[in-house]
N, C-alpha and C positions, 0 to 999 in steps of 0.2 A: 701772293702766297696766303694774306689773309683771308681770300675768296675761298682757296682752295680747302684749306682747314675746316670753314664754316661749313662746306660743303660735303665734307668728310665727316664731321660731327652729325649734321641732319641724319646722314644716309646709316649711321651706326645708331641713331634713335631709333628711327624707322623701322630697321630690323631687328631690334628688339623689342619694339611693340608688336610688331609683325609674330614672333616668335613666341611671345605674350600670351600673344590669342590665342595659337594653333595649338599651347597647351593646355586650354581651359575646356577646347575640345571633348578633351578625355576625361574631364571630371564629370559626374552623373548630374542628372538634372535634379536640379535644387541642394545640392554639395560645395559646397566650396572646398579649396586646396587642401584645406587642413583638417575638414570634415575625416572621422573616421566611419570603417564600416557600419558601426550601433549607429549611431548616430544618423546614419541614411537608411535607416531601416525602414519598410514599409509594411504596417501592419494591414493591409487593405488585400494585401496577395496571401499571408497567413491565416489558412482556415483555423487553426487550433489556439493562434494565439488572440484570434477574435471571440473566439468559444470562450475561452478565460476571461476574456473582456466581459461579454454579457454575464457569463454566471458570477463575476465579481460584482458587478453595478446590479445585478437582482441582490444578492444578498445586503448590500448597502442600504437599497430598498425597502428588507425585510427589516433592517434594526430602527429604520426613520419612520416604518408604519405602525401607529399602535395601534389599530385595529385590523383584524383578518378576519376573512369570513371563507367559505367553501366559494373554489372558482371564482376568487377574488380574481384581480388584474394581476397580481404575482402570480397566481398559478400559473394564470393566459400567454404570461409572460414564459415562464418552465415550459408552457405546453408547445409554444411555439418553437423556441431552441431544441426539444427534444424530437418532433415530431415534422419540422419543415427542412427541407433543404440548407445548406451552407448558407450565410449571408442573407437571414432572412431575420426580420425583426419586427416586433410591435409597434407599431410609428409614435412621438410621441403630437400632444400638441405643441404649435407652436409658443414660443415662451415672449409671446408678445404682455402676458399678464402677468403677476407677481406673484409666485407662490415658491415654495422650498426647495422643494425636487421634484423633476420631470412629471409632467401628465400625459399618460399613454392615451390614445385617439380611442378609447372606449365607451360606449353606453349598454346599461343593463334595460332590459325590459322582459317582465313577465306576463303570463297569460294561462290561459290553460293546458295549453301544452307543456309548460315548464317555465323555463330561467332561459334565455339566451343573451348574446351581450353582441355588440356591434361592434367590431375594431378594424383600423387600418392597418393591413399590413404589405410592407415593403418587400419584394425580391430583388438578388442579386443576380443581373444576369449572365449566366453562367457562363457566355462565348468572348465573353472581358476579363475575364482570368481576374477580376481586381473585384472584392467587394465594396459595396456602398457602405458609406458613413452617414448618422443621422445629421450630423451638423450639415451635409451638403445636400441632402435631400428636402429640409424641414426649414420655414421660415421665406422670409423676403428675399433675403438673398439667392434663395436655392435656390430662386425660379428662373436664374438666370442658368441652372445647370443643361440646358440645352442646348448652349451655345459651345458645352465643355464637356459632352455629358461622359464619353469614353475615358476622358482622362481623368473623372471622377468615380469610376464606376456608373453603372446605368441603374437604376430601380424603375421596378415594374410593381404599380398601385393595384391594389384588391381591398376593396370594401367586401368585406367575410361576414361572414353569420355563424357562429358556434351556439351551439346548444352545451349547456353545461349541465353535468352528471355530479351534482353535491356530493351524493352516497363517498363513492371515490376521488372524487375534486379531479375531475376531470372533464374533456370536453370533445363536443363532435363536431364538423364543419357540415352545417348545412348546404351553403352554395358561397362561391366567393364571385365577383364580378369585378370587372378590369376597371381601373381609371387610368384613363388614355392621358396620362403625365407622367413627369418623371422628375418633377422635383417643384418645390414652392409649397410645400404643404401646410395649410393653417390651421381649419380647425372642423370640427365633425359635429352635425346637430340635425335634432329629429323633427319635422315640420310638416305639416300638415297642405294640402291643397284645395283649398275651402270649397271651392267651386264642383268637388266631386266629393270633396271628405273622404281623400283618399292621403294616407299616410305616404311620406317618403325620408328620405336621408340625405342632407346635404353636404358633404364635403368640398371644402372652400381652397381653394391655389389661388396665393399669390402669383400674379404677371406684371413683375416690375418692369419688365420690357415696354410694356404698353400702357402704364402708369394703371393697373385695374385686378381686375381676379377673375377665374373661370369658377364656376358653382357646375359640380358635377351632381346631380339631381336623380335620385335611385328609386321609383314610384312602385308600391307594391300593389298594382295594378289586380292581382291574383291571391293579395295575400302575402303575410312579410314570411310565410317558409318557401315560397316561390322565388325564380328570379326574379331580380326585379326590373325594371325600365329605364331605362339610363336618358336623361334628356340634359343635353348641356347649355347653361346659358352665363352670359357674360358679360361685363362692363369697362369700361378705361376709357382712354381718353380719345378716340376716334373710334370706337368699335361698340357694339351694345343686340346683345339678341335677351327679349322679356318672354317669360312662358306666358302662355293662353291657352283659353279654349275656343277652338274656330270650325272646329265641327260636332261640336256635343258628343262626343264618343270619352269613354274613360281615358284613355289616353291624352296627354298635356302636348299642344301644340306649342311654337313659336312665332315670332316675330324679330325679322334680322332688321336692323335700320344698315340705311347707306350712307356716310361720310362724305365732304369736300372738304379735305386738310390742306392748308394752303402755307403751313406752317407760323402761320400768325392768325389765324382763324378757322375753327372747326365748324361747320354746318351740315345737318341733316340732309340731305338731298331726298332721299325715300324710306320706304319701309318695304318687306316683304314677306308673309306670311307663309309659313311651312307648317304641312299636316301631313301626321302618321298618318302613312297605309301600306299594311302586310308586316313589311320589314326596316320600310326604311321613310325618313321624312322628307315628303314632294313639296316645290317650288311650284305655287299654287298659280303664279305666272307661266312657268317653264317648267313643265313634266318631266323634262329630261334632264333637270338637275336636281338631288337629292345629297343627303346626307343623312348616317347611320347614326347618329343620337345628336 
C-alpha cells in the first residue's frame, strides 16, 4: 500500500510540473507571470516613441553644452532625425574613456571649400520591423551582435561627409560610404599614409569573437570630396592582414598572414600579399581569388 501512495504522489508531481511548463508557454519572451502589459513594452518597434527618445537626449545635451557654435554636433545631431529615415542616429564613440556625456563619432575639418565634419552614422534596417539601439550597436560587447543581430535590430555603418552651411546651420551630404559591420563600434580618427601622403579615416570595431579589431581604412585617393577607398585591415589572435605598398600605385595594398592554431599554440605559417587592380584586390599567388576592400 505504501508503494502504491508513493507512487501516486510522484505521478501528481510530475503533472503538475508538466503543467507548469506548458503555461509559461504563453507568457512573452522576457515576461514573467506577473509582468504586466507596460512593463513588456518594447520601444525598438515604436517609431514615435524613439523620435521622443532622441529629441529628449539632444535637448539634455543642449543644457550640459556651454558652448555652441553654427553646425555644431547638436545641429548634426537635429539634422539627422529631421532629414534621415526612421531609426537612424549619430553613432556615438565608444565610452571606453572618461568623460560626462556621450561623444558623437565626429570630426570637423576645414579647407577651402568650406567646414565639413566626418560622422558615423547608423541605420535601421527597415525589413526587421525593430530598430537598433546604441547600447547594442557601440562598444566591446556589441561586437558580438552578429551572432544575434535580428533579434537586436540590424544597423547598417556609413562613414558620411556633410558640408556644413553656418549661414543657416545647416548641412549637405557629400557622399556616405558603407562599413561592411554591424555592430562593435570604437572609435573614429584621421591618419595619414605616409608612404603616398595620402590622407584617410579610420574607423576601429571591436571583435571580441576573435580577441582583436577590424580598422575599416577610407583613403581619399581622389581627394576627401570624392569617395573614398575603402581598404580593410585587422588583428586578433590568430588572424592579422598589415596595409602596404607592393606595387607603387596610389592605392594601399595588403598583406594577409596564415595561422596554425593548435589551440595551445598560434604560429605563422605564411603571408600573402594582395594588390588593387580595377575593382577589386588580387591574390598575387592566385588571380582567381580576390577581395572587394
Amino acid at each position: 500500500m505504501n508503494k502504491i501512495l508513493i507512487s501516486l504522489f510522484v505521478m501528481l508531481n510530475l503533472l503538475a510540473f508538466t503543467t507548469a511548463g506548458c503555461g509559461d508557454d504563453k507568457v512573452d519572451k522576457g515576461q514573467s507571470a506577473g509582468d504586466t502589459e507596460a512593463d513588456n513594452y518594447d520601444v525598438s518597434r515604436d517609431t514615435r516613441r524613439d523620435m521622443s527618445i532622441q529629441e529628449y537626449n539632444i535637448q539634455e545635451r543642449k543644457k550640459l553644452t556651454t558652448t555652441r557654435f553654427p553646425c555644431d554636433t547638436i545641429a548634426l545631431m537635429e539634422y539627422v532625425l529631421a532629414n534621415y529615415p526612421e531609426g537612424t542616429y549619430l553613432v556615438d564613440f565608444d565610452r571606453t574613456f572618461t568623460y560626462n556625456i556621450p561623444r558623437s563619432a565626429v570630426m570637423y575639418q576645414k579647407n577651402n571649400d568650406g567646414q565639413f565634419v566626418f560622422g558615423i552614422i547608423a541605420k535601421s534596417w527597415s525589413n526587421d520591423h525593430r530598430l537598433i539601439e546604441m547600447k547594442n550597436i557601440v562598444g566591446y560587447d556589441a561586437s558580438f551582435i552578429d551572432l544575434d543581430s535580428t533579434e537586436l535590430g540590424t544597423a547598417f555603418f556609413y562613414l558620411t561627409l556633410f558640408k556644413a552651411n553656418p549661414t543657416g546651420n545647416t548641412f549637405d551630404t557629400v557622399w556616405e560610404s558603407g562599413i561592411p559591420s554591424h555592430g562593435g563600434f570604437n572609435n573614429l580618427t584621421l591618419e595619414k599614409w605616409t608612404k603616398k601622403n595620402i590622407p584617410y579615416v579610420k574607423a576601429d570595431f571591436h571583435y571580441a569573437q576573435g580577441i582583436g579589431h577590424f580598422d575599416y581604412n577610407f583613403f581619399f585617393v581622389d581627394g576627401m570630396l570624392k569617395r573614398p577607398h575603402l581598404l580593410l585591415t585587422y588583428e586578433g589572435i590568430n588572424f592579422k592582414r598589415v596595409m602596404t605598398d607592393a606595387n607603387g600605385d596610389k592605392y594601399p595594398d595588403y598583406i594577409e598572414f596564415k595561422y596554425l592554431d593548435t589551440g595551445d599554440r598560434v604560429t605563422i605559417l605564411d603571408s600573402i600579399t594582395f594588390i588593387w587592380k580595377d575593382t577589386c584586390y588580387i591574390n598575387t599567388r592566385n588571380p582567381k581569388q580576390f577581395r572587394y576592400y
